[in-house]
C-alpha positions in Angstrom: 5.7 -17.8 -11.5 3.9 -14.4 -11.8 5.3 -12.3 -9.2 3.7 -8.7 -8.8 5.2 -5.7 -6.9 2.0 -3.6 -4.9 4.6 -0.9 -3.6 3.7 2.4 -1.3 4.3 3.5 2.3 1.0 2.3 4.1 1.4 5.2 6.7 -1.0 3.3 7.7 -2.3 1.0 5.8 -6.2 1.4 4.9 -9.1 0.0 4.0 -8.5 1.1 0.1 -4.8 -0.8 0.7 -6.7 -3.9 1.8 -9.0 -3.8 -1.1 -6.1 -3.5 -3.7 -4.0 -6.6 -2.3 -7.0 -8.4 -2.1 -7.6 -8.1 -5.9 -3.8 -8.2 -7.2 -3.6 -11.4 -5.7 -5.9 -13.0 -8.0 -3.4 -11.9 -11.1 -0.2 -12.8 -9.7 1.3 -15.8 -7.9 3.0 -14.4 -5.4 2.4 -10.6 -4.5 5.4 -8.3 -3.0 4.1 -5.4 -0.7 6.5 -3.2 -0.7 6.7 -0.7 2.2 8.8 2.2 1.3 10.8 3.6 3.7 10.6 7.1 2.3 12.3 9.4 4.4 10.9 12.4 2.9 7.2 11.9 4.0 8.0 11.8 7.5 5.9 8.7 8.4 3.8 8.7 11.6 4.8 5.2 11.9 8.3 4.2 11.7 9.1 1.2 9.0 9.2 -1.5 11.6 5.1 -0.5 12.4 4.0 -0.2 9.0 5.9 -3.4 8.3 4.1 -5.3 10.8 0.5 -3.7 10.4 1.0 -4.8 6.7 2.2 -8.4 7.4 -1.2 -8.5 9.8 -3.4 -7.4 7.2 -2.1 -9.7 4.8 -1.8 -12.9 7.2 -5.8 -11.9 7.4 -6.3 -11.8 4.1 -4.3 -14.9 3.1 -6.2 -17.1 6.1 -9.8 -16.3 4.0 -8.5 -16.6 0.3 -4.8 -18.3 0.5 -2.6 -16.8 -1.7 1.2 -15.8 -1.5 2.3 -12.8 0.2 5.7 -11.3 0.6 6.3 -8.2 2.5 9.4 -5.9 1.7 10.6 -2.8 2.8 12.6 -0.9 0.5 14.6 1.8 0.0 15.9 2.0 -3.4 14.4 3.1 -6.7 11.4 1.3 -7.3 12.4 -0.7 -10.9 15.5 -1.7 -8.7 13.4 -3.3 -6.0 10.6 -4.5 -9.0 13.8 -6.2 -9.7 15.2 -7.8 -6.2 11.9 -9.8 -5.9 11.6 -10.9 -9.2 8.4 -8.8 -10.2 7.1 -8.3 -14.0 4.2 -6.3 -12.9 3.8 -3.6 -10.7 0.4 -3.0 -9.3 -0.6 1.2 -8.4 -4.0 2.0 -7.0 -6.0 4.4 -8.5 -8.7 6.7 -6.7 -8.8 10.1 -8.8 -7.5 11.7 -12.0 -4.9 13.2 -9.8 -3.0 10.3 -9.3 -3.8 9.1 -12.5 -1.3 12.1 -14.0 1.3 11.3 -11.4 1.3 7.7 -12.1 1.9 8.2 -15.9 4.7 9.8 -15.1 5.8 7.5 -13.1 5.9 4.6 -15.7 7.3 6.4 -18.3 10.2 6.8 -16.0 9.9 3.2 -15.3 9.7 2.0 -18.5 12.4 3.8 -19.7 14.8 2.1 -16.9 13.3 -1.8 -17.6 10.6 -2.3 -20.5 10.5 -5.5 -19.3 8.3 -4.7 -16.0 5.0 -3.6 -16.9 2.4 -1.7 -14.2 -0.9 -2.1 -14.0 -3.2 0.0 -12.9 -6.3 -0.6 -10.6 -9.2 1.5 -9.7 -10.3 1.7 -6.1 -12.8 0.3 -5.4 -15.9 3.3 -5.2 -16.9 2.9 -1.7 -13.1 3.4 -1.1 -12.1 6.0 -3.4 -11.6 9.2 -0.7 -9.3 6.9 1.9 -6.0 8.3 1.9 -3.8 7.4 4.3 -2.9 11.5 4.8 -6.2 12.2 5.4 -6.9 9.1 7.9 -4.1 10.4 10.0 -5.1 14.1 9.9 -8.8 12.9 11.3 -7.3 10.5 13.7 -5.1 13.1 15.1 -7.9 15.9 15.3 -9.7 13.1 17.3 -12.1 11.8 14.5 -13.5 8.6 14.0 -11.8 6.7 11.8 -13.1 2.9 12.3 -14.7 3.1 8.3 -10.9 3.8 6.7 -8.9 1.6 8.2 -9.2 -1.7 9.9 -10.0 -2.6 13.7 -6.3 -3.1 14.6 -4.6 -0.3 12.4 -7.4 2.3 14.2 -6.0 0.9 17.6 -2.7 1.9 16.6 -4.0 5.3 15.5 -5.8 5.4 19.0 -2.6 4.3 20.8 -0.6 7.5 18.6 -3.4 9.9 19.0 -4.9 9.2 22.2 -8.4 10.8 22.2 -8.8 14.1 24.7 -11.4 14.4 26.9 
């Protein structure tokens, strides 16, 4: 079985997360999200939100395509958890250069813990390429529309955190 590791800290999950899980599925057999707890980022949602927003999204996705999803929050290194779930590939999205140098890093690091656990890289797609889930919080929280980042029921949730003025 091809199991594939589609780690990050979906703070909140978006549109561009949706369209990455979506295609990772078709390469692997089973597909681990992996929500990282990440302390250091100082999520807007706590673990047990972005957990269940995930698990949402990806009951959706599985009801139209089928597929197997798994998701895992984590706190370790990432090879480590690559390794708890039994993944040989872990999938990054790509929307710019910029992460494209940070990423490199990342798997040389990786690779020189496990060679065995490979990542792939895939490009987002280009009507989805500016979502970041940074800047979907900042315009929720500014009271900006958000509804074409992210979908009906993580916006809610951003409505619910960031109530709109009047």
């Amino acid at each position: 079985m091809r199991i594939g590791l589609y780690p990050g800290t979906f703070d909140p999950v978006t549109l561009g997360h949706v369209d990455i899980i979506q295609r990772a599925m078709a390469l692997v057999d089973r597909l681990v999200i992996g929500v990282a707890i990440n302390r250091d980022k100082g999520p807007l949602f706590s673990l047990e939100e972005r957990v269940k927003m995930v698990e949402a999204e990806c009951a959706a996705i599985i009801a139209k395509t089928g597929g197997e999803v798994v998701v895992h929050p984590f706190e370790n290194l990432l090879i480590d958890c690559a390794r708890d779930v039994g993944a040989t590939v872990i999938v990054r999205g790509l929307r710019a250069v910029a992460d494209f140098e940070y990423e490199f890093q990342m798997v040389g690091m990786n690779r020189a813990l496990d060679a065995s656990i490979e990542t792939v890289f895939m490009m987002a797609d280009a009507r989805r390429q500016a979502i970041a889930s940074k800047l979907v919080k900042e315009i929720a929280r500014l009271g900006g529309d958000v509804s074409k980042f992210v979908t009906p029921a993580v916006n809610q949730a951003l409505r619910d955190r960031y109530p709109i003025k009047p």
